[in-house]
Structures are given as structure tokens and as C-alpha cells.
N, C-alpha and C positions, 0 to 999 in steps of 0.2 A: 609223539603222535598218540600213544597209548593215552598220555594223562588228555591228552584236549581230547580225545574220545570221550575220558570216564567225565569229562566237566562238562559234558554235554549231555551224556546220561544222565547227569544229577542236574542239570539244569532243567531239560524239559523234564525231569521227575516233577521236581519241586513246581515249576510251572501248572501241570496235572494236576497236583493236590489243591495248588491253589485256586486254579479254577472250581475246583469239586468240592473245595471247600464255600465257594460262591454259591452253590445250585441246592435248595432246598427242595427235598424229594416231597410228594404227596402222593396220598392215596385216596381213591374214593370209588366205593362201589355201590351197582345202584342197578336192584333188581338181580339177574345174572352175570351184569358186565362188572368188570373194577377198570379202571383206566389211570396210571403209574405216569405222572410228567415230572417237569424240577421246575422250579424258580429262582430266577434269578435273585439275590438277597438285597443286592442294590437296586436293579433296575425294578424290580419287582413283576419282571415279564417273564413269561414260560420261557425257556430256555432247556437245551439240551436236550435227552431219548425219552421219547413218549410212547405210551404202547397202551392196549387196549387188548383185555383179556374176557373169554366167555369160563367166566369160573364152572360154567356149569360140565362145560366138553374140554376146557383145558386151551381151549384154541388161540391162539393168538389170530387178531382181528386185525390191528392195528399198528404197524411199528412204523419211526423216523423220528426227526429231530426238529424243535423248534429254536428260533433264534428272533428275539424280541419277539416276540408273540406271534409270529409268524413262520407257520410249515416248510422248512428250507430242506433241499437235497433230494435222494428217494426217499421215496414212503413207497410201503410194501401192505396191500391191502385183501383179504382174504373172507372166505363166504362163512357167513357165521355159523349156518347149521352143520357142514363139515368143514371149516377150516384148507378148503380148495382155494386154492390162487385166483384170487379175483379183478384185483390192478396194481399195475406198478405203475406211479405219477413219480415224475421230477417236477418238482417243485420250482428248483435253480432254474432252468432252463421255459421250466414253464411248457412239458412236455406230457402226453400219455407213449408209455412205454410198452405197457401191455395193459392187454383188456380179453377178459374171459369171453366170449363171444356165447357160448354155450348158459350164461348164466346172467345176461341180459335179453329182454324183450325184444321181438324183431315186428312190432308193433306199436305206436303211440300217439299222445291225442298233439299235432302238428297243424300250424297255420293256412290255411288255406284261402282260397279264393272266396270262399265260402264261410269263413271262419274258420274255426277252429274242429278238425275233426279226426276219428281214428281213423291210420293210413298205416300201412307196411315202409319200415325205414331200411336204412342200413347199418343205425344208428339210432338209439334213442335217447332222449336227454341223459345225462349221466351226470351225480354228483359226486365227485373227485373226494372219496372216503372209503371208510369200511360199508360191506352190504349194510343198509338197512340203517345206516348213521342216523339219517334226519328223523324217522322216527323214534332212538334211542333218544334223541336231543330235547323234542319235544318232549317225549314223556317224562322226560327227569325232572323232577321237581315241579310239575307243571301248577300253578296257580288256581285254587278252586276255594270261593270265597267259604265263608266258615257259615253262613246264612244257607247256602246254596245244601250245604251236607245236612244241616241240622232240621232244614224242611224237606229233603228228602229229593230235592228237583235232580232231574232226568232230561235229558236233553243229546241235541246234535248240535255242532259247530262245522259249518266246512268252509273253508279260505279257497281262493284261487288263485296262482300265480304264475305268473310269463317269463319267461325267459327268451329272450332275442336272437338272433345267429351269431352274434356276439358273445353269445355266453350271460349278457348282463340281466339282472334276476328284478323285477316290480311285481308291485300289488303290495299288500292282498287287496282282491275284491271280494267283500263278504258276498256268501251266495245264501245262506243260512246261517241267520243267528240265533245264538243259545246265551251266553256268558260272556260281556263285554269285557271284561278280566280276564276269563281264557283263553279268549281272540286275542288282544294283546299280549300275552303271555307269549304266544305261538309264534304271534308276529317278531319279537320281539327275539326267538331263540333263532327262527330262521334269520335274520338280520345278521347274528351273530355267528350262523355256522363255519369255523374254520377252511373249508376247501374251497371249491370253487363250481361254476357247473361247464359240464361240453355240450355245449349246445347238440340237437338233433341231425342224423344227415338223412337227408331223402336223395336218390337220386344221384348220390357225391357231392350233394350242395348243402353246406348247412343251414337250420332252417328254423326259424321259431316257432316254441311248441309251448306247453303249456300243464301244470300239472296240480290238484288238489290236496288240500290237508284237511283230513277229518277228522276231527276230535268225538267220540263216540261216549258222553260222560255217562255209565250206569245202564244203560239200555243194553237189554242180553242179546248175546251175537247171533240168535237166530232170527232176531229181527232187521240184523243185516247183513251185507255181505261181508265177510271175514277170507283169514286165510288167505287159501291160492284162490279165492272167488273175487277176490278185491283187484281190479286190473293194473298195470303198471303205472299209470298215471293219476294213483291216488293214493296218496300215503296215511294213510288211516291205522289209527292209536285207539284203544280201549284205554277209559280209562277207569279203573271202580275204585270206589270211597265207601266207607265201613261208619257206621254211626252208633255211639255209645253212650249210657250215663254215667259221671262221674260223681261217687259220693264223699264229701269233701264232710269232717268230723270237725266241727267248732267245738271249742271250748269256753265259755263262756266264766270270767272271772267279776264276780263282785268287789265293788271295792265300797269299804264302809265309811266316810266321814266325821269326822266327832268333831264338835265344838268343845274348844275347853277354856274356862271362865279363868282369864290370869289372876283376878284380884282373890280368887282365892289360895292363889300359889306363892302368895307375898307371907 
């Protein structure tokens, strides 16, 4: 009994490694955050514990597991300025488990009769992440043409986008435009964000609602609203760009040519 114990121990050992020898770890920080996933070496899809750190407090934001590229089991989600519990989603199941109630809006801009207007919820749209994800997403690497820094252009961008009682997410509708590259760029990371949304509830019914991305390029924040000023239903990014000269030292080589007369080398 003892031996078929230990050949089981060393079985799923050896199993362990060889999975973990599958899973290529990365790292990438960017701003305050670093966010730690693996890859798979074969499939070349995220796989295995991902997590998501505020280097600046220490905080874990983000922990759970992905499997083919895809968010499976709990994820445990937390508020980035103190690292208070902010949701726990089951992925598997396709559940919310907990949700901070104290640390989302009890306000939002919701479908109506009328359109679209601010109403008192019970519930407001929620994306299934760490606080503040989708504007971490966008501002990462965000696309700003090399013309656009080099003349110095200043601008707003702002998208709008629906989400259904469904949950399911369209648009954008440009409402202002700035930078057909940074609009696409936006569109483009929201397309892509890993979670999911919970639609709005009014009333106990859920409900569709609606919510804005502002891209802010270079324009200083007193000339707009920032901050806790910025309501819940508009995820608004600063973004500033720095302009310099670069002096690049040629060196310049001559080269001399000679004609040389063979018949005199005879």
C-alpha cells in the first residue's frame, strides 16, 4: 500500500513539473501596475495564475487563472487605492459572488424612455475586473501618431458605448473627434478586454445603460473635469507626451579614387 502511495507521489510530482515546465512566466509593468501571467509554450495561450500588482502600495489588484486564454474559476478582485475587497467573479460558473456595494455608484447613465439618462440604480453597469481596469487597458501603450507629438496637437477624443441587459457591449459612437489612430486604438483594447460586463439593475430588472471613454491627449486637467469630478459613467484617461531634439553625430568619410595607368607597370 505504502509503495502505490509513494508511485503516486512521484507520479503527480513529475506530472507538476511537467506541466510547469509547459508555462512560460512574463512580466510587464507599466506605469504603477506590473501584471505576472504564464504561457503556454505549445499552445502559445495564457495559461495558469495571473495577478496584477500596484507596485506603488504593494496591493494585489488582481489574482486567478487563465486557461486557453480564457479567465476560468475565482478571480479575487480588489480596490486599487487601498487594496479593499472589491469582487469575487466565478468565471466556471459564470457567477458574481461578491461585490463591494460601498465602493460602486448608486447612480448611472441607463436607458430610458426618453433615452438615455442619469437614474438612481441598484446596480450599476459593472466590468467583471480589477477597479479601474479599462482605463489601465487603454492607457497602456496607447497609439499617438509621431506627427501628432512632433506638432505639438492637443486634443479630446470621446467614444460611446451601450451595453444591453444582456450584458452584450457595441459601438463606439464617436461623439468627438481628435485622432482617428487613437480612436481606433481605444476601440480596439476595449474589444479586447478580458472580462466581461453585468449589465445595470433598476428596479430589480436589468437594464441597458450606456457609458463614455475619454481620451484627454495634453490638455491640462483644469480644463477638465478629473478625479472624483469625473462621474461614473465616463472612463476618462490623461494622456501627456514629451517632445525632444535628438542630435544624431555623422561622420563623414572620404574616399579618394586613383586611376593607375597599367602600361606603365609592364
Amino acid at each position: 500500500m505504502l509503495k502505490l502511495i509513494l508511485v503516486f507521489i512521484l507520479s503527480a510530482t513529475h506530472i507538476s513539473i511537467v506541466q510547469a515546465q509547459k508555462l512560460k512566466k512574463h512580466t510587464e509593468q507599466f506605469g504603477n501596475y506590473k501584471e505576472v501571467w504564464h504561457v503556454d509554450k505549445t499552445s502559445k495561450f495564457r495559461c495558469g495564475e495571473s495577478y496584477l500588482l500596484n507596485v506603488k502600495t504593494k496591493d494585489t489588484l488582481a489574482i486567478g487563472n487563465y486557461f486557453n486564454a480564457s479567465r476560468t474559476g475565482v478571480w479575487k478582485f480588489n480596490q486599487d487605492k487601498t487594496g479593499v475587497e472589491y469582487m469575487v467573479y466565478d468565471y466556471t460558473n459564470d457567477s458574481l459572488i461578491f461585490l463591494n456595494q460601498l465602493l460602486v455608484a448608486d447612480s448611472f447613465l441607463v436607458k430610458t424612455a426618453l433615452g438615455y439618462e442619469v437614474q438612481k440604480v441598484d446596480r450599476p453597469l459593472i466590468y467583471v475586473g480589477a477597479e479601474n481596469e479599462i482605463k489601465r487597458t487603454i492607457a497602456q501603450d496607447i497609439d499617438i501618431p509621431v506627427e501628432f507629438m512632433k506638432e505639438g496637437k492637443l486634443g479630446l477624443s470621446v467614444l460611446q458605448y451601450f451595453v444591453d441587459e444582456q450584458g452584450n457591449l457595441t459601438g463606439p459612437k464617436l461623439v468627438s473627434g481628435f485622432c482617428r489612430e487613437i480612436e481606433n486604438s481605444v476601440n480596439q483594447k476595449i474589444a479586447m478586454l478580458p472580462g466581461k460586463f453585468l449589465p445595470a439593475v433598476v428596479n430589480g430588472h436589468t437594464t441597458a445603460s450606456s457609458f463614455f471613454v475619454r481620451i484627454n491627449v495634453g490638455l491640462l486637467g483644469s480644463e477638465l473635469l478629473s478625479g472624483d469630478g469625473v462621474p461614473p459613467y465616463i472612463q476618462h484617461v490623461d494622456v501627456q507626451y514629451g517632445t525632444g531634439t535628438t542630435v544624431v553625430k555623422r561622420v563623414s568619410v572620404r574616399t579618394e579614387i586613383r586611376t593607375v595607368d597599367f602600361s606603365e607597370m609592364r
